[in-house]
C-alpha positions as CSV (number, residue, x, y, z in Angstrom):
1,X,131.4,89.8,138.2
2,X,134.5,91.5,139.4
3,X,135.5,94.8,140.9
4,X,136.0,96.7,137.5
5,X,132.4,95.8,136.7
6,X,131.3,97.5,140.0
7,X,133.6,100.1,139.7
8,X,132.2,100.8,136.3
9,X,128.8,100.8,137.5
10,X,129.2,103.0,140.8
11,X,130.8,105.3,138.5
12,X,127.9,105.2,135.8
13,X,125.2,105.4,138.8
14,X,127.3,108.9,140.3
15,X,127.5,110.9,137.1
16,X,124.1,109.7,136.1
17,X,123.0,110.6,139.6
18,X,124.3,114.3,139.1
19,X,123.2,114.5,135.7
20,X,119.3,113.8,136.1
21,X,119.0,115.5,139.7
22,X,116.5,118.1,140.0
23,X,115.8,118.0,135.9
24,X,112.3,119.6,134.7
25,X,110.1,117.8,132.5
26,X,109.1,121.4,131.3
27,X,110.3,120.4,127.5
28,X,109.2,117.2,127.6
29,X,105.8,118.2,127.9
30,X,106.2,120.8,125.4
31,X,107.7,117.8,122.9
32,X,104.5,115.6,123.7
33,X,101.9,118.4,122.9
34,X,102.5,117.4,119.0
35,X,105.0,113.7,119.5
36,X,104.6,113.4,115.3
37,X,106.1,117.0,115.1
38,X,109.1,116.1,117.3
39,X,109.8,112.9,116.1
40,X,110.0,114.5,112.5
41,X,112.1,117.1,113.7
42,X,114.3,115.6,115.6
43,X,115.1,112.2,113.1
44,X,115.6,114.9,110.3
45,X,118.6,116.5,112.4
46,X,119.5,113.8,115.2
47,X,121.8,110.3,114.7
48,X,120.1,108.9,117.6
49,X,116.5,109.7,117.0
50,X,117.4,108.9,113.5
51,X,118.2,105.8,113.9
52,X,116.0,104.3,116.8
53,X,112.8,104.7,115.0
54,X,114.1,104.0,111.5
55,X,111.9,101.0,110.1
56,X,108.4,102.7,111.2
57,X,109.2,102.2,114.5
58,X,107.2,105.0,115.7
59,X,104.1,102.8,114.0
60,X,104.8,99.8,115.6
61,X,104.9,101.2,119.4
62,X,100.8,100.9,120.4
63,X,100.0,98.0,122.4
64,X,103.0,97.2,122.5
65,X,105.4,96.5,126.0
66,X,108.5,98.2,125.7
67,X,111.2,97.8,128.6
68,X,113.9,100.8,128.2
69,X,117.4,100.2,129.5
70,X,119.6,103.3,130.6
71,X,116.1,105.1,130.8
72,X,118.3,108.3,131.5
73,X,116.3,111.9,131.1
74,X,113.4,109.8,130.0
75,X,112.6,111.8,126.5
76,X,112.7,108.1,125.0
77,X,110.8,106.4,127.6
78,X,107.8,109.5,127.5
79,X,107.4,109.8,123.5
80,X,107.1,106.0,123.3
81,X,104.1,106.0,126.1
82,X,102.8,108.6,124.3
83,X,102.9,106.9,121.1
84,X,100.4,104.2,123.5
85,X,103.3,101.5,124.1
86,X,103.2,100.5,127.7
87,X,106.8,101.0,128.9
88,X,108.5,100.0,131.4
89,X,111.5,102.0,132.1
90,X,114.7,101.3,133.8
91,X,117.9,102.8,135.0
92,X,120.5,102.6,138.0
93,X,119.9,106.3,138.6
94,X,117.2,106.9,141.1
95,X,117.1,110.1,139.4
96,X,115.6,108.5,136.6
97,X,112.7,107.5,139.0
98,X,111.9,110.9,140.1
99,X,111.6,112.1,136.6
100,X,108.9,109.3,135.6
101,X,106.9,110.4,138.6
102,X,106.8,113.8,137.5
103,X,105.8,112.6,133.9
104,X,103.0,110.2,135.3
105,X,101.1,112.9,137.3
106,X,101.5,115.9,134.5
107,X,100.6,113.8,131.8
108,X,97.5,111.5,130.7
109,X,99.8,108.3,128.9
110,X,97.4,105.6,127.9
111,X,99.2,103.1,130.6
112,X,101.6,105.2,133.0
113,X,105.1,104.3,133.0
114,X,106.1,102.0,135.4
115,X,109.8,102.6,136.4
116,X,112.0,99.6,137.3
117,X,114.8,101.1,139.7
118,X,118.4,100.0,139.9
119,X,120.6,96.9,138.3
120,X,118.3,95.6,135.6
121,X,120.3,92.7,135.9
122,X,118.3,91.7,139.3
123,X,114.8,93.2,138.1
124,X,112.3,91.0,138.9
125,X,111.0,91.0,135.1
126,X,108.6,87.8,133.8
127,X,109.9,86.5,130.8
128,X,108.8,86.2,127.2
129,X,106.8,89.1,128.1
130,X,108.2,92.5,126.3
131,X,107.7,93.0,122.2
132,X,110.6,95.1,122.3
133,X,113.6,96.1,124.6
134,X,115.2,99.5,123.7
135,X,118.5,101.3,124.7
136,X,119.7,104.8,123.3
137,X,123.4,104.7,123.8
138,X,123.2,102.3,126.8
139,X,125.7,99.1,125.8
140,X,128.4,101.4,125.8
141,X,128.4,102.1,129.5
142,X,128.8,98.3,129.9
143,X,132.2,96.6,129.9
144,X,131.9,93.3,127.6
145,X,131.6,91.4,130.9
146,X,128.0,93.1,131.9
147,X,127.5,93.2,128.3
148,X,127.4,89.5,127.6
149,X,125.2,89.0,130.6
150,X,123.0,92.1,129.6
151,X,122.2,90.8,126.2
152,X,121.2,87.0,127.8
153,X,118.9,89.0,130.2
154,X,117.0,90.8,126.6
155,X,116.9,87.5,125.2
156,X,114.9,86.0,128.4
157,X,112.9,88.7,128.3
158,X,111.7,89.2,124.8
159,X,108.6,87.5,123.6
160,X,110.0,84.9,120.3
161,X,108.4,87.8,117.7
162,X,109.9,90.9,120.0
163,X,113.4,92.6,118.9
164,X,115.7,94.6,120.9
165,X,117.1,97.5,119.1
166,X,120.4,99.9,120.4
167,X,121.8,102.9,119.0
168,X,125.5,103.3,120.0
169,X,128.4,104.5,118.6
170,X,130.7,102.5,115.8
171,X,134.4,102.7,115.3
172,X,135.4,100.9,112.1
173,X,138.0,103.3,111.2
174,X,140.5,103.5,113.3
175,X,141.8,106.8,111.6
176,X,138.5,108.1,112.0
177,X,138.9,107.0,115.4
178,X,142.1,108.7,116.1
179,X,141.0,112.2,114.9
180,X,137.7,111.9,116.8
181,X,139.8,112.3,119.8
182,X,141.5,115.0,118.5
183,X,138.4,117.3,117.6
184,X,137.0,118.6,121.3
185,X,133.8,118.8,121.7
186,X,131.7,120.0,124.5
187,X,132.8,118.8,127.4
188,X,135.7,117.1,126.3
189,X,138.9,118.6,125.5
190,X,141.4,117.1,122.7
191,X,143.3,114.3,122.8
192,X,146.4,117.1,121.9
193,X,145.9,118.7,125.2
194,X,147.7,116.1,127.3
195,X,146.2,117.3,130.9
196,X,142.9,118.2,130.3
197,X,142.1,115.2,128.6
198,X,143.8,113.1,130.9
199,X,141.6,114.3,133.5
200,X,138.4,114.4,131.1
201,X,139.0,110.4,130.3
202,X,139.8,109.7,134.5
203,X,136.1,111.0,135.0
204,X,134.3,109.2,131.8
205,X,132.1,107.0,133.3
206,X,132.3,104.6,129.8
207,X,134.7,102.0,130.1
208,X,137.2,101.3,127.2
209,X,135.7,98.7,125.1
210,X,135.4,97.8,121.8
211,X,132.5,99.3,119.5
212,X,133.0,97.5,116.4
213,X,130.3,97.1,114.2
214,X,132.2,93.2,114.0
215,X,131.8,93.0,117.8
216,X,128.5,93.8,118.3
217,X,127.5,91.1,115.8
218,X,129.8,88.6,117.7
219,X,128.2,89.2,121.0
220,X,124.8,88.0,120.1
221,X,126.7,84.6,119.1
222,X,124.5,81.6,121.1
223,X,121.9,84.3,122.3
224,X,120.1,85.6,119.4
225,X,119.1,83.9,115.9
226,X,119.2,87.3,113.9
227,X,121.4,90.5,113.7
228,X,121.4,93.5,112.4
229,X,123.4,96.3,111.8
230,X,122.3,99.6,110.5
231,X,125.4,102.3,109.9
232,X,123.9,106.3,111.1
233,X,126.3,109.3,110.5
234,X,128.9,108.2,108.2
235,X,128.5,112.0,106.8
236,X,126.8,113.9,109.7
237,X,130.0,112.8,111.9
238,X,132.1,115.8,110.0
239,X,129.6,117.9,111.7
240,X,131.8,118.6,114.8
241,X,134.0,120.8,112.9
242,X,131.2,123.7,111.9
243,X,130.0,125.9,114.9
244,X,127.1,124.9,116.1
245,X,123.9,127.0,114.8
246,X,121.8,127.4,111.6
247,X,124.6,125.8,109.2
248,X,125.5,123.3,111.5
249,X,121.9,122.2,111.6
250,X,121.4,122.2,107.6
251,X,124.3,120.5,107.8
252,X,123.4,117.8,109.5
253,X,120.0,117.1,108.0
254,X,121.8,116.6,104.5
255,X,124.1,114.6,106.0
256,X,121.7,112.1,107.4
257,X,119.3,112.1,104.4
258,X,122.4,112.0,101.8
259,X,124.1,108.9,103.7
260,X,121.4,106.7,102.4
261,X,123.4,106.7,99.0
262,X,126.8,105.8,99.8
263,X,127.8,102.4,99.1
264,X,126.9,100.1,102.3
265,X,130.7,99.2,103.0
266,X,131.7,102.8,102.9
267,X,129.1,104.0,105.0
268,X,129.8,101.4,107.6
269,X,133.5,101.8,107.2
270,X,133.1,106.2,107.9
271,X,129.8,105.9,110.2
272,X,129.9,106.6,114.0
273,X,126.7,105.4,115.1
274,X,124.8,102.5,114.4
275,X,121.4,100.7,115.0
276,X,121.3,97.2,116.1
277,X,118.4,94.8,115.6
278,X,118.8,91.4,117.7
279,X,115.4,89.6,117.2
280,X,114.8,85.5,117.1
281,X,116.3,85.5,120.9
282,X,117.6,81.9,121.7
283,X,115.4,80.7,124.7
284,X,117.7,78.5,127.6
């Protein structure tokens, strides 16, 4: 791979680095006291949970081996080892690592979760050996370059029944697109204010890419059998203008629940997230 694909990864493994350091699981415990409770709550309200364990997920985890891409604050990686999968759970962030050892020792998971540290790219994986591989908004730190090579990596490792299954954004809309980038939202500034953004996007550690509902369909071409694609917040996106709080909350959970009834082309057309199902991987 070239230099912008390790540029693109030493800058995902700095901010991630920053990000994660020194973070309590003091929630996280609190969220696996009752894991039915927080996955209700949290699908209800949140695009990401919403979407991840749509298609009883959640009921299909025990027993199961789970790998975990972009393992990140380790929420994901914790509620599914509590749901008694046996996860393994990866990131480039040694951060990451430190966090899963804090969860192991506080917490009494059926089979502790084994971490795998750095470039899953050279893991040291078996393969046919993982029912499912999961990332929450991971492909999108990946130019098409890694993600091409990522995706042939899942496919080795999936067992022929396993499925890998991604939440990350979707632009189908350009328009929609366009006044994303003028909306700020924490963290990052409007497209309208020239500087601020400038120097918001030269510190974004996600590299411009495409995130086409289309492309994510055409990268699986010669690697996996079966796609697909499930639009999330088509109506829950136009949350971003009402301050965040009670209403923005009741907001949200209409949003999610009322999307179900818009035409499919519509919804995929307005959404900004989506789940994607790869299963029947193609085995070289």
């Amino acid at each position: 791979m070239g230099n912008n694909t390790d540029e693109n990864r030493d800058k995902n493994r700095s901010h991630y680095e920053k990000l994660y350091e020194g973070q309590s699981i003091d929630n996280i415990l609190v969220w696996l006291r009752d894991v039915d409770k927080f996955l209700l709550r949290s699908q209800a309200k949140d695009t990401s949970w919403n979407a991840l364990y749509r298609q009883n997920f959640k009921d299909r985890l025990a027993g199961k081996r789970v790998v975990e891409l972009g393992c990140g604050d380790c929420v994901n990686a914790a509620i599914m080892a509590a749901l008694g999968a046996e996860v393994y759970a990866n990131d480039i962030a040694k951060a990451s690592g430190v966090i899963i050892d804090k969860l192991n020792a506080a917490y009494d998971f059926k089979f502790p979760i084994k971490y795998v540290e750095g470039d899953f790219l050279k893991n040291n994986l078996k393969s046919n050996q993982f029912d499912f591989v999961i990332g929450k908004a991971f492909l999108h730190h990946l130019t098409i370059e890694e993600e091409k090579e990522f995706l042939k990596e899942t496919a080795r490792l999936l067992k022929d029944q396993g499925e890998a299954r991604f939440f990350e954004p979707a632009v189908n809309s350009r328009i929609l697109d366009e006044i994303r980038w003028i909306i700020p939202v924490k963290g990052r500034p409007s497209k309208l204010n020239k500087n601020k953004f400038k120097i918001w996007k030269e510190n974004d550690p996600h590299p411009d890419r495409s995130f086409s509902s289309r492309h994510f369909t055409k990268a699986s071409k010669g690697i996996f059998n079966e796609v697909q694609i499930i639009p999330v917040g088509a109506l829950e996106r136009f949350s971003r203008i009402i301050p965040y709080g009670g209403l923005n909350t009741k907001y949200r959970i209409w949003a999610l629940n009322a999307e179900n009834k818009i035409p499919s082309r519509i919804n995929k057309y307005l959404t900004r997230s989506q789940l994607i199902i790869y299963k029947k991987p193609i085995q070289k």
